[in-house]
C-alpha positions in Angstrom: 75.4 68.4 52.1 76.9 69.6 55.2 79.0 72.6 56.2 81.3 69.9 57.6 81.4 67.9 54.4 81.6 71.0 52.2 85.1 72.1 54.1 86.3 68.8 54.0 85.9 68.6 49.7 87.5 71.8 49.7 90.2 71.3 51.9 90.7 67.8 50.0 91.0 69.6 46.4 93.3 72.1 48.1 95.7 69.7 49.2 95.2 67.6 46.0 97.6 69.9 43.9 100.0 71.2 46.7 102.1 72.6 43.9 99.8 74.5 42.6 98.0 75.5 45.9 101.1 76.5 47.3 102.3 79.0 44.5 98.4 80.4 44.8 98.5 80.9 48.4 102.2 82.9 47.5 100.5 84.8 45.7 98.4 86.1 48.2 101.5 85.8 50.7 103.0 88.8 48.9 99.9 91.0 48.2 99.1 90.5 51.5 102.5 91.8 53.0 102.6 94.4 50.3 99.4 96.1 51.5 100.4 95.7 55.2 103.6 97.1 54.4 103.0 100.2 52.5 100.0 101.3 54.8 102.5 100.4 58.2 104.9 102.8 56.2 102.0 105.7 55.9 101.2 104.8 59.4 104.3 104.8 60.7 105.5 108.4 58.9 102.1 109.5 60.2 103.3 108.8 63.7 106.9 109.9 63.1 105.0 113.8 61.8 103.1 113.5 65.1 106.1 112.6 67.5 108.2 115.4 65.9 105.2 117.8 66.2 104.6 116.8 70.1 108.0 117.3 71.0 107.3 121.3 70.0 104.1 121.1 71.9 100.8 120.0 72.9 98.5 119.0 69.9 95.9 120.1 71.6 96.8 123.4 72.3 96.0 126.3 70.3 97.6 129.9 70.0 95.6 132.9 69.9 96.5 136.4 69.0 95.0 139.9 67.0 94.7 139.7 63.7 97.0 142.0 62.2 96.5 141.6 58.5 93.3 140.0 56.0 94.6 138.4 52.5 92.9 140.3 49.3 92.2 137.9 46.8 91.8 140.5 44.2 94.9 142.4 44.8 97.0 138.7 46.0 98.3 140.5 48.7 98.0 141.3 52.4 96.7 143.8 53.7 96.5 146.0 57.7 93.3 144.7 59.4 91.9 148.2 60.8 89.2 146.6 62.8 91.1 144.1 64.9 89.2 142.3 67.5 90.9 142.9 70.7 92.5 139.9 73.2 90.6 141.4 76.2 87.7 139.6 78.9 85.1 139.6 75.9 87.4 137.6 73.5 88.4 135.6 76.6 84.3 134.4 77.5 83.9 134.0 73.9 87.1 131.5 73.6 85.6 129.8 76.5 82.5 129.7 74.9 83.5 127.2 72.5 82.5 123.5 72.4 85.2 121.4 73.2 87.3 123.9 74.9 89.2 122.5 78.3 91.0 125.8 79.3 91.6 128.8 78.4 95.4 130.9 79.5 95.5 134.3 78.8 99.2 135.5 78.2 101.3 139.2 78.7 104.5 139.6 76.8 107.0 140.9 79.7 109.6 143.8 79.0 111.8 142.9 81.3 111.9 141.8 85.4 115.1 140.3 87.7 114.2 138.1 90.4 116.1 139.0 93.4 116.8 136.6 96.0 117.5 137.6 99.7 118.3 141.1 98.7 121.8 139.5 97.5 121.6 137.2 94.7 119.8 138.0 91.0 119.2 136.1 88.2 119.2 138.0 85.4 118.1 135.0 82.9 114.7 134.0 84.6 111.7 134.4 82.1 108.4 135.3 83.3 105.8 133.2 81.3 101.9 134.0 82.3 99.7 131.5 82.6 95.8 131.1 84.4 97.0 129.5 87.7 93.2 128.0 88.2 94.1 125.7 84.6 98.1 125.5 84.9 97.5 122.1 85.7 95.3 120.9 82.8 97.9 122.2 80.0 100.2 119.2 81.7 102.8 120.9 83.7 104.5 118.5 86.2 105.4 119.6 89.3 108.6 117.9 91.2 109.3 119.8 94.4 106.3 122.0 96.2 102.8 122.4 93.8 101.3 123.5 90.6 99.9 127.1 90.6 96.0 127.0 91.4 93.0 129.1 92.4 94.7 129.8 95.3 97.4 132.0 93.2 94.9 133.9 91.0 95.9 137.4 91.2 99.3 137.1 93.2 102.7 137.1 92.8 103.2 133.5 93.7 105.1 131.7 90.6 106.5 127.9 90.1 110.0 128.1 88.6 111.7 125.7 86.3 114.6 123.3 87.6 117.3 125.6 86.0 116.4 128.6 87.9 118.5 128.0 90.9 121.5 127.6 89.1 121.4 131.2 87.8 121.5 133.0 90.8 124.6 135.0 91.4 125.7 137.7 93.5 126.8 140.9 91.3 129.0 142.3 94.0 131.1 139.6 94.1 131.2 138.1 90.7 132.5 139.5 87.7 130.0 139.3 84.2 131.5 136.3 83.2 131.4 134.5 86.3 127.9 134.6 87.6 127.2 131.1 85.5 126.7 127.9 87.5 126.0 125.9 85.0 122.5 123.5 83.5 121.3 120.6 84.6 122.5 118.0 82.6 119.6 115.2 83.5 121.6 113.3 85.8 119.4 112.2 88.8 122.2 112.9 90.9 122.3 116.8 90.5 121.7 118.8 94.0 119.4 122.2 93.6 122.2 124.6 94.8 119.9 125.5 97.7 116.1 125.0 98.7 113.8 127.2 96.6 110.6 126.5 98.3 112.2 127.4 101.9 110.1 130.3 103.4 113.3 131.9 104.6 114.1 132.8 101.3 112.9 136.2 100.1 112.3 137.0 96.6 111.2 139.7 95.1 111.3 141.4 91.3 112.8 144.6 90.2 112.7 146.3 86.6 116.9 147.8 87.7 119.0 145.6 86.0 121.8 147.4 88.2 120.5 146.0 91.1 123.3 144.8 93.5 126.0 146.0 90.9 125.2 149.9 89.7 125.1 152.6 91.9 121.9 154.0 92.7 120.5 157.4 92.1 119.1 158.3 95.6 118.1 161.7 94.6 115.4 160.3 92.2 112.2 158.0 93.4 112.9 154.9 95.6 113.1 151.8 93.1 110.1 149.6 94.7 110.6 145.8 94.9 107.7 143.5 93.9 107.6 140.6 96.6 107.2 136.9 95.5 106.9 133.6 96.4 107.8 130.0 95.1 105.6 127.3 95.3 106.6 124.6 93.2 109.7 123.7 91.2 108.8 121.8 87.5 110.5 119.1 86.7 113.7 118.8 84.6 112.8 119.2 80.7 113.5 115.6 79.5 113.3 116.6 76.0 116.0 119.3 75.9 118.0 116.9 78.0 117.7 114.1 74.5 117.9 116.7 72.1 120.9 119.1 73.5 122.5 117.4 76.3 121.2 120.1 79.1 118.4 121.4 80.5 117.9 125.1 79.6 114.7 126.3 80.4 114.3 129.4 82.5 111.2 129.8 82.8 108.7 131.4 85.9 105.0 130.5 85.6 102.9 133.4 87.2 99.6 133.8 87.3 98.5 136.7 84.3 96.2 139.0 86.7 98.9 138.7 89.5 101.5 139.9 87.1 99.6 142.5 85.6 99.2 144.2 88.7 103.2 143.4 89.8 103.9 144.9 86.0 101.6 148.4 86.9 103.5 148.9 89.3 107.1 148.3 88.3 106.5 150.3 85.5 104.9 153.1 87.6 108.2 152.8 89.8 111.0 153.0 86.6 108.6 155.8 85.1 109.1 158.0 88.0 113.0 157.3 88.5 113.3 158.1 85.0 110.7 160.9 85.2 108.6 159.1 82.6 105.0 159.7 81.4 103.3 156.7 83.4 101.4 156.2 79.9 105.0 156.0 78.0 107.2 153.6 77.3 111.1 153.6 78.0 111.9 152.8 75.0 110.5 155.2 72.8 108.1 157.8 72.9 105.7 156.7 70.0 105.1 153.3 72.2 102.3 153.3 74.3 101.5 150.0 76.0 98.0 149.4 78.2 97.7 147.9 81.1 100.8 145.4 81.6 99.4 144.1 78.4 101.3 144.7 74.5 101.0 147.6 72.5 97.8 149.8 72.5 96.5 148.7 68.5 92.9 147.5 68.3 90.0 149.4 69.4 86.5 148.0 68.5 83.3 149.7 70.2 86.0 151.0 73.3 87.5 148.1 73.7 91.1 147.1 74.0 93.7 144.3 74.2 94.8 144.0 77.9 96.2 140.7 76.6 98.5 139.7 73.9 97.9 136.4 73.5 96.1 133.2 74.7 96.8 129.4 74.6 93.7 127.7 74.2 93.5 123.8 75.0 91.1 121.6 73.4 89.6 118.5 75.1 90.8 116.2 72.0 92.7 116.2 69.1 89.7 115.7 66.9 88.4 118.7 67.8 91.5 121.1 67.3 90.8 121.8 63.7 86.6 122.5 64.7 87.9 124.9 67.3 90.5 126.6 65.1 87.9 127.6 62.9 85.3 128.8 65.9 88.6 130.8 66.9 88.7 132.7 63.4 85.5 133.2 62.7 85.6 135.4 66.0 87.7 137.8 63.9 91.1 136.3 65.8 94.5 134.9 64.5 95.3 131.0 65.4 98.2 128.7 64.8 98.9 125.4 66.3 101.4 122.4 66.4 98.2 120.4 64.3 98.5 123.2 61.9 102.0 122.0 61.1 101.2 118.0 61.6 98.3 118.5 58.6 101.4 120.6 56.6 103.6 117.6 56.9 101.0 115.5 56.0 99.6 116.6 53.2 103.1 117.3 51.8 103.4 113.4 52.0 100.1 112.4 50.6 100.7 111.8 47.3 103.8 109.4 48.5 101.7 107.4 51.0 99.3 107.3 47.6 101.3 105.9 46.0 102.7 103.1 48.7 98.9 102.1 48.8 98.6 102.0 45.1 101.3 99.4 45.1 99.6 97.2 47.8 96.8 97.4 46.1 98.1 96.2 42.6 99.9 93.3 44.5 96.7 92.3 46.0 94.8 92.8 42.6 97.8 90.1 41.1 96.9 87.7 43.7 93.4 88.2 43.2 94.0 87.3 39.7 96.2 84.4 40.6 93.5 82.6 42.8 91.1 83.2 39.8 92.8 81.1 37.3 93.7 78.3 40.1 89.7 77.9 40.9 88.8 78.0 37.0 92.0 75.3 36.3 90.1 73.0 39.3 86.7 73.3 37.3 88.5 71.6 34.4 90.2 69.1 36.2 86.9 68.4 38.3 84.5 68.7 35.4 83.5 64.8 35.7 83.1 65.3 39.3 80.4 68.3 39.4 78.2 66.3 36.9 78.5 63.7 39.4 77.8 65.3 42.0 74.7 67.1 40.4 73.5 63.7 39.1 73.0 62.2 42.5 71.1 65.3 43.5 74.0 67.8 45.4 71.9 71.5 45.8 73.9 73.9 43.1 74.7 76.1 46.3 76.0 73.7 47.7 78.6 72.8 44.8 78.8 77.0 44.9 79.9 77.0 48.5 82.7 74.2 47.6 84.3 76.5 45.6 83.8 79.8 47.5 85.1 77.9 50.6 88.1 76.4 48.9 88.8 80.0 47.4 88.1 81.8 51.1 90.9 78.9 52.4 93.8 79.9 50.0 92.8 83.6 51.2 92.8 82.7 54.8 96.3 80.8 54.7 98.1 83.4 52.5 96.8 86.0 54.7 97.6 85.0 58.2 101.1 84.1 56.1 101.3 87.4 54.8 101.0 89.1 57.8 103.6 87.2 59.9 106.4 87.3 56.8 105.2 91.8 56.9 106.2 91.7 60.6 109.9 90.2 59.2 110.1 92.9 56.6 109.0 95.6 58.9 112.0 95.0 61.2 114.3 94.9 58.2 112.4 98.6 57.3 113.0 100.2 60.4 116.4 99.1 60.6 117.9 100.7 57.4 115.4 103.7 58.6 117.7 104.1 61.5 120.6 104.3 59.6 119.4 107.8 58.4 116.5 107.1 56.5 113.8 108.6 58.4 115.3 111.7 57.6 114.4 111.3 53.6 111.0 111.2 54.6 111.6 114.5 56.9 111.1 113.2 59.9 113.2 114.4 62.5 112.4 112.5 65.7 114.9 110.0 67.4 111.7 107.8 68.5 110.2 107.3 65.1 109.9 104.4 63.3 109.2 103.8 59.6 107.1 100.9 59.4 104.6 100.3 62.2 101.8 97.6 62.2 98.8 98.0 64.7 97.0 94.9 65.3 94.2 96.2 63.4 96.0 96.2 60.5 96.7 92.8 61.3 93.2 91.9 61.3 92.0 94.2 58.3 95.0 92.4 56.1 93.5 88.6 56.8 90.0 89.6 56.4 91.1 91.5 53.0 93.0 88.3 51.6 90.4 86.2 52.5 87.3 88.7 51.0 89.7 89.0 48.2 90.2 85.1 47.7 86.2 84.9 48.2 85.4 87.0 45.1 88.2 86.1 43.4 86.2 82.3 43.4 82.8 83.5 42.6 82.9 83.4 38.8 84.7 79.8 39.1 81.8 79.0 41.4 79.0 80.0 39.1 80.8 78.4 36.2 81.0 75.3 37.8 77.2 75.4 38.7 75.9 75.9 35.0 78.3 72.7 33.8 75.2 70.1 32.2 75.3 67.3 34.0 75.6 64.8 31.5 78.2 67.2 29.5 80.2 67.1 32.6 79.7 63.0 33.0 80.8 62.5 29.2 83.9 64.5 30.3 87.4 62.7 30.7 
């Protein structure tokens, strides 16, 4: 017999009993949806834990610092790491070291500059945020005015400042405390920059005075110094603070970490001597002593020391975050990153998206059932016909493959069925997600959806129904090959 002829008996039997057929092939319409729809739900709170998670930073990127404490499993309790492994140019090499690392951006917690523009204007607001200026452009900054920091910028005082920047500079002489504020930017396209940051007129320079321009100064002690800067670039506006709050409020000045330490050295060398300061000692207190621009003097293994208090490592892929994290730690350092919290928020939603596939799967295992009892119901309505057909000499596999291929058919139809009627309940999801629904699953971003269907998924439910109608028909199809013929011929 034919593959064409086989398919056509099949297809003839199927629409013989289109009752029957049809309530089979529902069957599989609803497993078929209730598997695409439960896994489109863990997929789409997968993506919804992701979204939220990107919105507070790269995946990719990975946050380094000392470790300060080891956990004691015998006492259940923390405990001060004496040995700590210092954030210096070993630690660095070694970061870089690691497989799958793209970039590496050593970072110095600042205590304190003012830019000062054209010996007039300050703004007091403006953070100074270190970075490597050779990789500030892999770690996805966007540039809208000027450039990115570079190689060109390792080790100077050049920075890129952050849209907001310009609207915080305000003359102290003239302004009263309350006064000095000109506002965000709100996101509108038509917002004017107050004046050009990037023109080489303009002279800026950092100071550690916060009096500068409104405090008298004390001209019997050392000269306060002035660091001298230049802008070149301006990022662009921060979108996502924009959504979220309605205005743009980062202040932020990207500088390049050697460049910085030297501008800090020497600030603080300046404000020691006005104050007649130790160079070694803090302002603060005298039991602080901080090294080199860097944090505060704590780890010293075989004479080294942390000239660096922390680093932002970024991976080439998200699949390799969690391999570096651990290359990270077993150098002796302390890690955390945005994936960190994704895999939290995952896990704590396991046992639900468990649960959504078990019932898929008991749907599909109905249907499975369902197509079962419809192939062995045909046997006893075609009994006479198989003895027939093995009388005038029709192969076994061939009377097998009728079967099979019948079953496969109901699997086929109530798949690619299934799968069109999920794509209607989907939208009827996500809808009454919006509504404040998302938010019972703790998802917290405005983009998320609940349900989401990628067309693999599409593909994967089809092929299921149809293995699932397949096997469902194999002990129908065996029956009906060890029917005796003349048994089968007597039957009426």
């Amino acid at each position: 017999m034919r593959l064409f002829d086989i398919i056509g008996f099949a297809l003839s039997n199927f629409l013989r009993r289109k009752a029957r057929s049809a309530l089979t092939v529902f069957g599989v319409v609803i497993g078929t949806a209730a598997v695409v729809i439960m896994l489109s739900i863990g997929i789409g709170m997968n993506k919804g834990f992701e979204d939220q998670v990107s919105s507070w930073g790269d995946l990719r990127e990975i946050n380094v610092s000392e470790r300060y404490s080891n956990y004691n499993e015998e006492s259940d309790s923390y405990e001060a790491n004496t040995s700590r492994v210092p954030l210096d140019e070993i630690s660095l090499a070694d970061i870089r070291a690691i497989d799958h690392v793209k970039a590496v951006s050593p970072g110095i917690w600042g205590w304190g500059s003012y830019l000062i523009k054209d010996n007039l204007e300050r703004c007091d607001s403006a953070n100074i945020q270190t970075v490597d200026a050779a990789t500030m452009a892999d770690f996805g900054y966007e540039v809208l005015y000027g450039r990115l920091l570079d190689e060109r910028d390792v080790g100077t005082t050049n920075f890129v400042m952050t849209y907001n920047i310009p609207f915080n500079f305000y003359n102290p002489r003239t302004l009263g405390p309350d006064e000095w504020f000109k506002g965000y930017y709100t996101g509108k396209d038509d917002t004017e920059l107050p004046f050009d940051p990037l023109d080489d007129n303009i002279k800026y320079q950092f100071t550690w005075f916060y009096g500068y321009g409104s405090e008298p100064i004390d001209y019997s002690m050392p000269r306060i110094v002035l660091q001298d800067a230049k802008c070149v670039g301006i990022l662009v506006q921060n979108a996502s603070d924009v959504e979220n709050y309605g205005q743009d409020s980062d202040t932020n000045i990207y500088m390049d970490v050697e460049g910085y330490r030297t501008m800090n050295a020497e600030l603080q060398k300046n404000r020691n001597k006005y104050y007649g300061i130790p160079e070694d000692q803090d302002t603060i207190s005298s039991d602080v002593v901080w090294v080199g621009g860097g944090g505060q003097s704590s780890s010293v293994v075989e004479g080294r020391e942390s000239i660096y208090d922390s680093m932002t490592v970024l991976v080439d892929d998200t699949k390799y975050v969690l391999d570096v994290t651990k290359a990270i730690m077993d150098l002796g350092l302390e890690v955390n990153s945005s994936m960190d919290y994704l895999e939290q928020m995952q896990e704590q939603t396991k046992f639900l998206r468990s649960i959504l596939g078990a019932i898929g799967a008991v749907a599909f295992f109905v249907a499975a059932i369902s197509i079962a009892n419809t192939m062995v119901m045909s046997i006893y309505e075609r009994t006479r016909e198989i003895g027939i057909m093995k009388v005038i000499g029709c192969k076994l596999g061939d009377i097998r493959a009728m079967f099979l291929v019948e079953a496969a058919l109901i699997g086929v139809i109530g798949g690619v069925i299934g799968v069109a009627a999920s794509y209607g309940i989907s939208a009827l999801v996500n809808r009454l997600a919006a509504g404040g629904g998302m938010e019972a699953f703790g998802i917290y971003s405005s983009e998320a959806t609940l349900s989401i269907i990628p067309f693999w998924l599409d593909i994967a439910a089809v092929i299921l129904a149809t293995v699932v109608g397949v096997v469902s028909g194999l002990y129908p199809a065996i029956r009906a090959t060890r029917l005796s013929a003349l048994e089968a011929i007597k039957n009426e």
